[in-house]
C-alpha positions as CSV (number, residue, x, y, z in Angstrom):
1,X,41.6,-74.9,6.9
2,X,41.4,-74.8,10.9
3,X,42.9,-78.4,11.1
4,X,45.6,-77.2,8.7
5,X,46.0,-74.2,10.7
6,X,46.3,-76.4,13.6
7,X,48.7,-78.6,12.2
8,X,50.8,-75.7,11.4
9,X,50.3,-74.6,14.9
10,X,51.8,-78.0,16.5
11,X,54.5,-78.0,13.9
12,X,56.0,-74.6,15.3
13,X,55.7,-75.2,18.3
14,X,57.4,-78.6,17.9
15,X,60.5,-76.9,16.3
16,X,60.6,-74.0,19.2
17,X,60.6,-76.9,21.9
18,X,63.7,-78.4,19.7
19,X,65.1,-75.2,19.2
20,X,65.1,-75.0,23.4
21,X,66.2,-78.5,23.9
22,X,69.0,-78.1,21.6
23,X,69.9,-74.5,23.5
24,X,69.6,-76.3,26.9
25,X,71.9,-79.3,25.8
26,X,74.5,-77.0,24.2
27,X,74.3,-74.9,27.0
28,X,75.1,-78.3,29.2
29,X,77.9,-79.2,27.6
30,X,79.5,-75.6,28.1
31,X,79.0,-76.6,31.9
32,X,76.2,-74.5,33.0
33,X,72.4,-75.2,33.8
34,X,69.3,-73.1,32.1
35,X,68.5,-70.3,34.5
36,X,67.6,-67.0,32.6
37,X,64.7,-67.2,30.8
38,X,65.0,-68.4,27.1
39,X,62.8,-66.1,25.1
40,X,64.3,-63.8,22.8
41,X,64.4,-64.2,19.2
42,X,67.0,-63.4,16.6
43,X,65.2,-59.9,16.4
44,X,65.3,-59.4,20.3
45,X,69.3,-59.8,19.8
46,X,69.8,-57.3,16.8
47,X,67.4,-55.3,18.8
48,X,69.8,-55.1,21.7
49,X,73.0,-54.4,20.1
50,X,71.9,-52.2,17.5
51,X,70.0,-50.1,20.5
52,X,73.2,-50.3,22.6
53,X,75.7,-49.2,19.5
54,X,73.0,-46.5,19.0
55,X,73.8,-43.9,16.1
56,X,72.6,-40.9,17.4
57,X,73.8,-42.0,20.7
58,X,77.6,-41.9,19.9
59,X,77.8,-39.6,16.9
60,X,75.6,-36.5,19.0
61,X,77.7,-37.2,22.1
62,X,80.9,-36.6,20.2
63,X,80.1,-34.6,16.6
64,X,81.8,-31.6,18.5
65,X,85.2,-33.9,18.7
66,X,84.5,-34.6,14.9
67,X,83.7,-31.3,13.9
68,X,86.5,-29.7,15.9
69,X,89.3,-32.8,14.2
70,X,89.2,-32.5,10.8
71,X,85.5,-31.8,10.4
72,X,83.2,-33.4,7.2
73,X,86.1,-35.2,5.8
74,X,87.3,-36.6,8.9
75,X,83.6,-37.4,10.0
76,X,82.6,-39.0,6.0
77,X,85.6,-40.8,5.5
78,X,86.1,-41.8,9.2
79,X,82.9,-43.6,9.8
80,X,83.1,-46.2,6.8
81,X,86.5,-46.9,7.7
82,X,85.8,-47.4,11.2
83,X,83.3,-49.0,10.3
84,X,84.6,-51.6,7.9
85,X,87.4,-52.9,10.7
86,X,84.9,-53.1,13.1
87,X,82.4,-55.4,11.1
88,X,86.0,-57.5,10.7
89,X,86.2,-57.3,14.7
90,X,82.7,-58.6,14.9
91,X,82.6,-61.3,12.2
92,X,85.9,-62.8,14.0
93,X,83.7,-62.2,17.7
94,X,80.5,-63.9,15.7
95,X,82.7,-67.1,14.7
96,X,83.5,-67.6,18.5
97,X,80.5,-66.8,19.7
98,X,79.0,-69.5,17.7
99,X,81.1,-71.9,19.0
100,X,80.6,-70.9,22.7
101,X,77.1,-69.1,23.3
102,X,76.9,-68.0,27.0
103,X,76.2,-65.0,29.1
104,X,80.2,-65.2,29.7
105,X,80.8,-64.2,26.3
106,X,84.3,-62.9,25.7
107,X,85.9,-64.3,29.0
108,X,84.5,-67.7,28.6
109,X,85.7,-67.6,25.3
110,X,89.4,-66.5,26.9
111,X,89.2,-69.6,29.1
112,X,88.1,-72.0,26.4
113,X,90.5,-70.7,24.0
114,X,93.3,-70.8,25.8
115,X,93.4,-74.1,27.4
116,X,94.0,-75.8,31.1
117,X,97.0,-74.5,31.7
118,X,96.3,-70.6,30.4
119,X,93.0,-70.6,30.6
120,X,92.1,-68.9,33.9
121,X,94.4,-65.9,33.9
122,X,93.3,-65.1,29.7
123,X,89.4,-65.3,31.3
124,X,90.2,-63.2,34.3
125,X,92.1,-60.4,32.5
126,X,89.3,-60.5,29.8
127,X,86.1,-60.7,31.8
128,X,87.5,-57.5,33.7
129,X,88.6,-55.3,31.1
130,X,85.0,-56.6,29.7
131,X,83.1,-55.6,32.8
132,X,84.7,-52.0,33.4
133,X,84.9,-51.3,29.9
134,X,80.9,-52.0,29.8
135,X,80.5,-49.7,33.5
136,X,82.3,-46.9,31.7
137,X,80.2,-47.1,28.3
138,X,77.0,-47.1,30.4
139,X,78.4,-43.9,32.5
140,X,79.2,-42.2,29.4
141,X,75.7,-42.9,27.7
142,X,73.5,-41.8,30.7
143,X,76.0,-38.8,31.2
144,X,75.5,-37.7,27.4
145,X,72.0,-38.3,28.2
146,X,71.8,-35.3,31.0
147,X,74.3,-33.5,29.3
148,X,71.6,-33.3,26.3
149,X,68.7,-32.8,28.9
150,X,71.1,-29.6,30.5
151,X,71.3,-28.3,27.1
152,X,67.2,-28.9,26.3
153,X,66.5,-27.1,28.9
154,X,68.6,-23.9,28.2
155,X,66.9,-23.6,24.9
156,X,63.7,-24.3,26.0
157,X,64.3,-21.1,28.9
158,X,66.0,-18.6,26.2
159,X,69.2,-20.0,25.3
160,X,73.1,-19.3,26.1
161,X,71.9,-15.9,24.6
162,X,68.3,-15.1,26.3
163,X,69.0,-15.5,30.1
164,X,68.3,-19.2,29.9
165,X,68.8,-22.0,32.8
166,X,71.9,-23.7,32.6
167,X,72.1,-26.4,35.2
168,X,75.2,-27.1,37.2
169,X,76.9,-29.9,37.5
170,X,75.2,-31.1,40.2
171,X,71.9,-30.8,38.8
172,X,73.1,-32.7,35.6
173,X,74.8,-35.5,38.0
174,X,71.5,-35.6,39.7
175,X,69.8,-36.2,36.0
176,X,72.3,-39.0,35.9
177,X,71.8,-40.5,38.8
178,X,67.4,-40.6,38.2
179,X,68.1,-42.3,34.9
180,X,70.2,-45.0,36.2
181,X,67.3,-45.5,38.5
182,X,65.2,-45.7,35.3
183,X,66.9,-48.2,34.2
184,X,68.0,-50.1,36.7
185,X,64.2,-50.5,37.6
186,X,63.2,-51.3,33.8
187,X,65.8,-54.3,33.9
188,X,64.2,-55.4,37.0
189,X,61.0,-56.9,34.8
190,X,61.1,-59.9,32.9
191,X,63.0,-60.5,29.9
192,X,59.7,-60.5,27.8
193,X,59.6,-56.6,28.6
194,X,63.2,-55.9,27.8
195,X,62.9,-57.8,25.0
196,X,59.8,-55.3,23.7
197,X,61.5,-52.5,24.7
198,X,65.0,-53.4,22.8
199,X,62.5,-53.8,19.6
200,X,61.1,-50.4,19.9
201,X,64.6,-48.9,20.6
202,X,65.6,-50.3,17.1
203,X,62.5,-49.1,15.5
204,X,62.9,-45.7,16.8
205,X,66.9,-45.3,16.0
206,X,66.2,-46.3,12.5
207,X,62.9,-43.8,11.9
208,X,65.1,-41.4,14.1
209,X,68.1,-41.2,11.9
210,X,65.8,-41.0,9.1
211,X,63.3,-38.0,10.3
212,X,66.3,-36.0,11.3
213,X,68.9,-36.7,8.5
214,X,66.1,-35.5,5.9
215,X,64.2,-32.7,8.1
216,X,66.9,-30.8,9.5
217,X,68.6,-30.3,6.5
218,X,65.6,-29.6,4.7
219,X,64.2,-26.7,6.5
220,X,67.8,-24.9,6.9
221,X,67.8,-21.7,5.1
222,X,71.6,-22.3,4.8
223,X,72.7,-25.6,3.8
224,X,76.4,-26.5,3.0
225,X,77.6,-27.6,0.0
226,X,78.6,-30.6,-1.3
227,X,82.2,-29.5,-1.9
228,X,82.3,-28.9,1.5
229,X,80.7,-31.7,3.0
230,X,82.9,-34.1,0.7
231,X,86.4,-32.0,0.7
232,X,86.4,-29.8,3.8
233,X,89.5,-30.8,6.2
234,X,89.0,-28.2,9.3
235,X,92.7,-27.7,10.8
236,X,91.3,-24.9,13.2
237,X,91.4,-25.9,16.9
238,X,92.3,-25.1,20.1
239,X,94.4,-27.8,20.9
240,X,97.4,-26.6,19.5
241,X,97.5,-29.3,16.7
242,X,98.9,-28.7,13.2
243,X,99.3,-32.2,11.8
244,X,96.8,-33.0,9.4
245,X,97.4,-37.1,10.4
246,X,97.3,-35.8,13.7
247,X,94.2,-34.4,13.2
248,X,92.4,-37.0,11.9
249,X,93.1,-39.9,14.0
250,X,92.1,-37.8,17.2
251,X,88.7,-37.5,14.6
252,X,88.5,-40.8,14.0
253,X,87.1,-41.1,18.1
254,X,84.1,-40.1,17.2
255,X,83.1,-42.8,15.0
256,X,85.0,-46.1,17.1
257,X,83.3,-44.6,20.2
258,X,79.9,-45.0,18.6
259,X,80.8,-48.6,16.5
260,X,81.0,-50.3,20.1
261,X,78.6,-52.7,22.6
262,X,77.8,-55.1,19.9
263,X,78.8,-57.9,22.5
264,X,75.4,-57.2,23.9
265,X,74.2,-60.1,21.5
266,X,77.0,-62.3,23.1
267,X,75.7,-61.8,26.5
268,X,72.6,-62.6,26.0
269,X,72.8,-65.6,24.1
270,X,71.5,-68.1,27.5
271,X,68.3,-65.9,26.9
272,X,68.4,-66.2,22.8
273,X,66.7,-69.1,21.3
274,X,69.2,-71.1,18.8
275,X,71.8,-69.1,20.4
276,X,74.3,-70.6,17.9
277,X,73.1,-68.9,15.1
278,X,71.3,-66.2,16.5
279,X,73.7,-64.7,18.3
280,X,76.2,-63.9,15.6
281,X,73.7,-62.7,13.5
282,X,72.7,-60.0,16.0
283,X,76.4,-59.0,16.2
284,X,76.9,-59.1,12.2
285,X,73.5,-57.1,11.6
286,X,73.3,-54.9,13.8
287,X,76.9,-53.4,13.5
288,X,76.3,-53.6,9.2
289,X,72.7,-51.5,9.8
290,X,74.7,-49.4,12.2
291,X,77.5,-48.4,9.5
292,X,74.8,-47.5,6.8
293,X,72.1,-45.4,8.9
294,X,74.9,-43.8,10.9
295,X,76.4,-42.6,7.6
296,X,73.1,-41.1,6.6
297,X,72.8,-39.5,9.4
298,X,76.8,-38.2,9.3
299,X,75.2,-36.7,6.0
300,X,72.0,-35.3,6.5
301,X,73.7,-33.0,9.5
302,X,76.7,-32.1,7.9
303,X,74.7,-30.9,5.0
304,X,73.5,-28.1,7.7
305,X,76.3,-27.1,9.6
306,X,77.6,-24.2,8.0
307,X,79.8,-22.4,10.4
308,X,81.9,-24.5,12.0
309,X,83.7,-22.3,14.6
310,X,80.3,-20.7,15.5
311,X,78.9,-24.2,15.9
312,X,81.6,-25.1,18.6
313,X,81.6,-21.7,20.2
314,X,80.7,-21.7,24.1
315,X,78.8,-18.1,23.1
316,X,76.2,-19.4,20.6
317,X,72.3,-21.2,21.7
318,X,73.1,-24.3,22.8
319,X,76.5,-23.1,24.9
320,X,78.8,-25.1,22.3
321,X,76.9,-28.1,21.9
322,X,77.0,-28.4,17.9
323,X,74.3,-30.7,17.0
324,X,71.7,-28.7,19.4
325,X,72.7,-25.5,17.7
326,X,72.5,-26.9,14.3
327,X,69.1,-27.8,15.2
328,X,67.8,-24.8,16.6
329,X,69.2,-22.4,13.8
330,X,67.4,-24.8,11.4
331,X,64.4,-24.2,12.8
332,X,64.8,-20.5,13.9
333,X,66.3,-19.4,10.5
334,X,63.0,-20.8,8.6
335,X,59.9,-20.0,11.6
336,X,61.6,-17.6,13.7
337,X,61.5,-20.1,16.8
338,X,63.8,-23.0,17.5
339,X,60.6,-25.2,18.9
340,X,61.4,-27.7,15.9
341,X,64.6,-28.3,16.7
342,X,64.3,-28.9,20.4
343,X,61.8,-31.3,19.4
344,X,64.5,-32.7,17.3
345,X,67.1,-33.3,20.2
346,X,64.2,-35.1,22.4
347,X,63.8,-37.8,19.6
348,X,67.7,-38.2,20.0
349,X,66.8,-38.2,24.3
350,X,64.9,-40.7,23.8
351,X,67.8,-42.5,21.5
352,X,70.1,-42.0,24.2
353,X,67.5,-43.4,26.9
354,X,66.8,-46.7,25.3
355,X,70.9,-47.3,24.6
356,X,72.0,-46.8,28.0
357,X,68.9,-48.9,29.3
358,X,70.1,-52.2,26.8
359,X,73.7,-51.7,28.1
360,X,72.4,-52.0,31.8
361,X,70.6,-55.1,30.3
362,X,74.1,-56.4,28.3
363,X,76.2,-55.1,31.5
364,X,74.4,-57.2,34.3
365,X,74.5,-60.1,32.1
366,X,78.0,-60.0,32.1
367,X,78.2,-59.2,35.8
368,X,76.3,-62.6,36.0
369,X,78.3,-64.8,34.3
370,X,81.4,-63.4,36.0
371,X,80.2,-63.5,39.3
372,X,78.5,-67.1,38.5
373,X,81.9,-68.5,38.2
374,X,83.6,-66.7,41.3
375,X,85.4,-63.8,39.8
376,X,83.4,-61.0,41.5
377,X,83.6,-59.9,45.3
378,X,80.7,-61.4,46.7
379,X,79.9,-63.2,43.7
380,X,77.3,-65.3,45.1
381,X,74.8,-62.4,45.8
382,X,75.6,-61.0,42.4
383,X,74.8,-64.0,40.7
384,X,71.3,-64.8,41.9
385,X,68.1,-64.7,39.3
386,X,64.7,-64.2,40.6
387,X,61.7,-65.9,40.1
388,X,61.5,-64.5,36.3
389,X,64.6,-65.6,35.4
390,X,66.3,-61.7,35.8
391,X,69.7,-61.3,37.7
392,X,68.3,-58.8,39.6
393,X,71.5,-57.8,42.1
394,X,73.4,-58.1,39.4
395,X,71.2,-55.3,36.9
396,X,71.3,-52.8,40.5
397,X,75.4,-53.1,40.7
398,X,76.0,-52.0,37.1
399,X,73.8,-49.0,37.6
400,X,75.2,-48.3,41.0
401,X,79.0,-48.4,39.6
402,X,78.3,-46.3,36.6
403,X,76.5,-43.6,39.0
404,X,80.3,-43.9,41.1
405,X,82.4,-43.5,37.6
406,X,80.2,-40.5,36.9
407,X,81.1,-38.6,40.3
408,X,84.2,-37.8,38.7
409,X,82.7,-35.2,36.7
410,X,82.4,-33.3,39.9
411,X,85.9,-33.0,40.3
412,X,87.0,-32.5,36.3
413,X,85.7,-33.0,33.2
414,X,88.5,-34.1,31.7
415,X,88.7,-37.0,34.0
416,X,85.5,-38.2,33.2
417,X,85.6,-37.7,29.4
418,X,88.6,-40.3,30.1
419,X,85.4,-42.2,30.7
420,X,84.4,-42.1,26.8
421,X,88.4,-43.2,26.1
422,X,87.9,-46.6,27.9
423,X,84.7,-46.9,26.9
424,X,86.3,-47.2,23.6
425,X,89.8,-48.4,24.0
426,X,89.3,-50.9,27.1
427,X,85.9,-52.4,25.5
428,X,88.0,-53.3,22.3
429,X,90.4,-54.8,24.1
430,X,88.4,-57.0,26.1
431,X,86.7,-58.1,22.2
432,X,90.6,-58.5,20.6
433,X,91.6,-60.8,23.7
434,X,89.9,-64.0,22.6
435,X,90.6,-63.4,18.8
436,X,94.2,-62.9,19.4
437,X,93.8,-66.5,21.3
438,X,92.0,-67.8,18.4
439,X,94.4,-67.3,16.3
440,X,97.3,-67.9,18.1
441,X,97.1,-70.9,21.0
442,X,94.0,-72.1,19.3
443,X,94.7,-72.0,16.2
444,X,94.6,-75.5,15.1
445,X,92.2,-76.6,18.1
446,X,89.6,-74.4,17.7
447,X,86.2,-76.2,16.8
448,X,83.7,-73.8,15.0
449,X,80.1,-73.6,15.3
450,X,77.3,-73.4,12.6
451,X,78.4,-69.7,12.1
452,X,81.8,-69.7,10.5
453,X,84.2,-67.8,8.5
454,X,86.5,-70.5,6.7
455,X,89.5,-70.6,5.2
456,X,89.3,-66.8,5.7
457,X,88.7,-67.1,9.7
458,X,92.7,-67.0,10.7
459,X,93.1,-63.5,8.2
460,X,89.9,-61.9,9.5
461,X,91.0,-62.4,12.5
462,X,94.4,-61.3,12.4
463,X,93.4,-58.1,10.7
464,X,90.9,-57.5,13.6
465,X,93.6,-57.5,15.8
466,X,95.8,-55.0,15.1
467,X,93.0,-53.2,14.2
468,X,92.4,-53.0,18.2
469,X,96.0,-52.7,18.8
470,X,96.0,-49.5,16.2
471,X,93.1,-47.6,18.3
472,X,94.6,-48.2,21.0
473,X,97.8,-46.8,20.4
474,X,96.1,-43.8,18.1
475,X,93.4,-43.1,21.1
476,X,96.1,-42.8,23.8
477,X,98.2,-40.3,22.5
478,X,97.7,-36.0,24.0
479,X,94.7,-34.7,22.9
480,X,96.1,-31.3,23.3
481,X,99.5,-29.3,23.6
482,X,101.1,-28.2,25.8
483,X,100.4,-31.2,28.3
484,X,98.8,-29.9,31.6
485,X,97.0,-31.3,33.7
486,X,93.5,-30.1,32.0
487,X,95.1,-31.0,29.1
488,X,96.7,-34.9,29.4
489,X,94.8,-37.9,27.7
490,X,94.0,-39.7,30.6
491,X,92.9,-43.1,28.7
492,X,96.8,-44.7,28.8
493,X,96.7,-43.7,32.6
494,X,93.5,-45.7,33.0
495,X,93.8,-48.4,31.2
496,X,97.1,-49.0,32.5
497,X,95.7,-48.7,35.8
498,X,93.3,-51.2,35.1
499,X,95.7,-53.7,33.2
500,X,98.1,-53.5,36.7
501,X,95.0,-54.0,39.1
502,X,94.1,-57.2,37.1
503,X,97.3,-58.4,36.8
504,X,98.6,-57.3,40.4
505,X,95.1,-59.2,42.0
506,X,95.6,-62.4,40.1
507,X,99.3,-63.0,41.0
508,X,98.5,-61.7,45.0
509,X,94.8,-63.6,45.0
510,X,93.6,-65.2,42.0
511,X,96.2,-67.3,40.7
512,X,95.0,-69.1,44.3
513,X,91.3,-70.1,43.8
514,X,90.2,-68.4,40.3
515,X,89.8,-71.7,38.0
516,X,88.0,-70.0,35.1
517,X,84.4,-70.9,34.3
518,X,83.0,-73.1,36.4
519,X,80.2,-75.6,36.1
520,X,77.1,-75.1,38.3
521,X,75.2,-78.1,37.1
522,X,75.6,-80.2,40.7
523,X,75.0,-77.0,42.1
């Protein structure tokens, strides 16, 4: 039995060392040497998407947006929809990815996709609306994060109704900035550790959504019904909007802003082992577990929100943060203290914590491979790995320009929640770029990898296209009427701003030296 054991022993180890050869050669022909360390499994890279997407992440952060458009039907219809274009949007990102598995990701793809003579402009309009998108979903996680801390800490004093401490906004900016630090010195150890971490965010999303989505609803004294929860269509807000379309596209946020970051398993695919294969299936799984916890969870809270308007009132508990306050009524209407349901909201903290430190993780390796192949200001010191195979410089600039995108919350909120918009809209543009390519320029040159979609590749992704193209015509119309200034959807303002910036640096500098991805094998 031990010599059997043995021989079992050498035999695994013989097909990991083949697994790595075969990365290393792939990753050869793609132009580019082996310097991160190769060590996660096909686990590690559900692990990191499904921790970055995050369920209780994204649908606490915006269930007041939900609530306020449409409310249950908006929120229970919303999310499968959403949820079944974005699974399209990833299976056509999976195909790609399997055909060209680097820390590049999307604006390698760009390059390779669109040929010699296109090639360096798709990858340098791609790889930054790729990079800012990922800054601005990293500064809207860690800001929801001390957003939720602010509102722990009122309950915990008394509450919006009992004297209780509620932190200004440059005590919750301060929060901000400590967990960047967090996390920018987590993602400073070796990829082993992230790699451990990233599992035990996925574990504790999954028992998360189930603890709360059964608990909170079961020890509510009120609970709503299912007529409600199934056929309720709130039309009360204060944004002066009466369409009932209207309505629910501006609902629809809520559940695209949470369905996002799943190119975290593109990014880290020079780390993955059989990259080819193992990237794609992080993308695929971790957005389908995504769609059917996050439902359950949709569900289990809905069931105890009773009163809407109460629940989005700045008067009640939590100050008008809905989720909070349908946690501590839960517990307060049943044991005549809201302890439970503080308790509650720290497992979600602790969600939030462990998504914004795997998009610090996703956004440096991005930052990497861009700066790697000269598209960044000083792209040489970004690019550099340490010893244990971590681009260090390149993990402390992601954290540093998410802490500078989240200043502008000193100056108005409504500015930064444009943060949340570009989060959502400029990330999915940056993932319909190299599908639109794929099925346009390379339509009939495009060589797949093991993971393909077929004869159904050129529909998939077509559909996945203006799918993006949809969202981001729905997501930049007026939030609110009449248009002022506190009023005005920033998100066409930004990215617009961003699309002339790329556009306006390539033909003045770019166009000049900026060759696409580069080869660093000589180097």
């Amino acid at each position: 039995m031990a010599d059997r054991r043995l021989l079992e022993g050498d035999e695994s180890i013989r097909e990991e060392e083949e697994e790595g050869n075969a990365d290393g050669s792939r990753l050869k022909q793609l132009g580019y040497k082996q310097e991160l360390s190769r060590s996660l499994s096909v686990i590690s890279s559900f692990s990191m998407s499904f921790s970055v997407i995050s369920v209780l992440t994204g649908i606490t952060t915006l269930y007041n947006t939900g609530l306020e458009f449409g409310g249950p039907v908006t929120m229970i219809y919303g999310w499968p929809i959403a949820g079944a274009f974005t699974l399209l949007v990833g299976l056509a990102m999976s195909e790609i990815c399997s055909a060209y598995p680097t820390s590049g990701g999307l604006y390698f793809w760009s390059a390779k996709l669109c040929g010699n003579r296109w090639g360096p402009f798709a990858s340098w309009i791609t790889g930054w609306f790729n990079i800012v998108g990922q800054w601005a979903v990293t500064t809207s996680v860690d800001f929801s994060l001390a957003q939720l801390l602010q509102v722990i800490i009122l309950l915990s004093t008394g509450g919006n109704n009992g004297g209780g401490y509620l932190a200004s906004k440059y005590v919750v900016i301060g929060f901000h900035g400590a967990i960047l630090l967090i996390h920018a010195i987590i993602n400073s150890l070796p990829i082993t550790w992230i790699s451990l971490f990233g599992q035990l965010a996925a574990t504790w999303n999954v028992i998360g959504v189930f603890v709360l989505m059964i608990v909170v609803p079961t020890v509510a004294t009120e609970r709503s019904s299912a007529k409600f929860v199934f056929t309720h269509f709130n039309t009360d807000n204060d944004a002066g909007i009466h369409s009932n379309l209207y309505i629910s596209v501006l609902g629809l946020l809520m559940s695209q802003y949470t369905l996002t970051g799943y190119d975290a398993s593109a990014n880290m695919t020079e780390e993955t082992k059989n990259a080819e294969k193992n990237g794609p299936k992080g993308i695929i799984s971790s957005i389908g577990i995504s769609i059917i916890v996050g439902w359950g969870y949709l569900l289990g809270i809905t069931f105890a929100a009773t009163n809407i308007p109460y629940l989005l009132s700045s008067d009640n508990d939590a100050a008008g943060y809905a989720i909070a306050q349908v946690f501590y009524l839960a517990f307060k209407s049943r044991y005549g203290t809201g302890i439970g349901g503080i308790i509650c909201l720290g497992i979600i903290a602790v969600a939030i914590f462990f998504c914004g430190m795997s998009s610090v993780t996703s956004n440096s390796r991005t930052a990497y491979a861009f700066s790697r192949d000269g598209a960044m200001p000083l792209s040489s010191f970004w690019h550099k790995v340490n010893k244990q195979g971590v681009p260090i410089n390149a993990v402390w600039l992601s954290a540093f320009m998410s802490f500078c995108m989240a200043l502008t919350s000193l100056g108005s909120l409504v500015a930064f929640q444009a943060m949340v918009s570009i989060a959502t809209v400029g990330l999915n543009i940056a993932y319909a770029l190299p599908i639109f390519f794929r099925v346009t320029l390379a339509r009939k040159s495009f060589v797949p990898g093991p993971f393909n979609l077929g004869r159904y590749s050129l529909l998939v992704g077509r559909v996945a296209v203006l799918w993006v193209a949809t969202i981001t015509v729905l997501f930049s119309l007026p939030v609110a009427y009449p248009i002022t200034g506190d009023t005005l959807n920033y998100t066409p303002v930004l990215v617009g701003g961003l699309l002339l910036l790329t556009v306006a640096s390539w033909l003045l500098s770019a166009t000049h030296w900026f060759r696409g991805p580069t080869s660093n094998i000589n180097t």
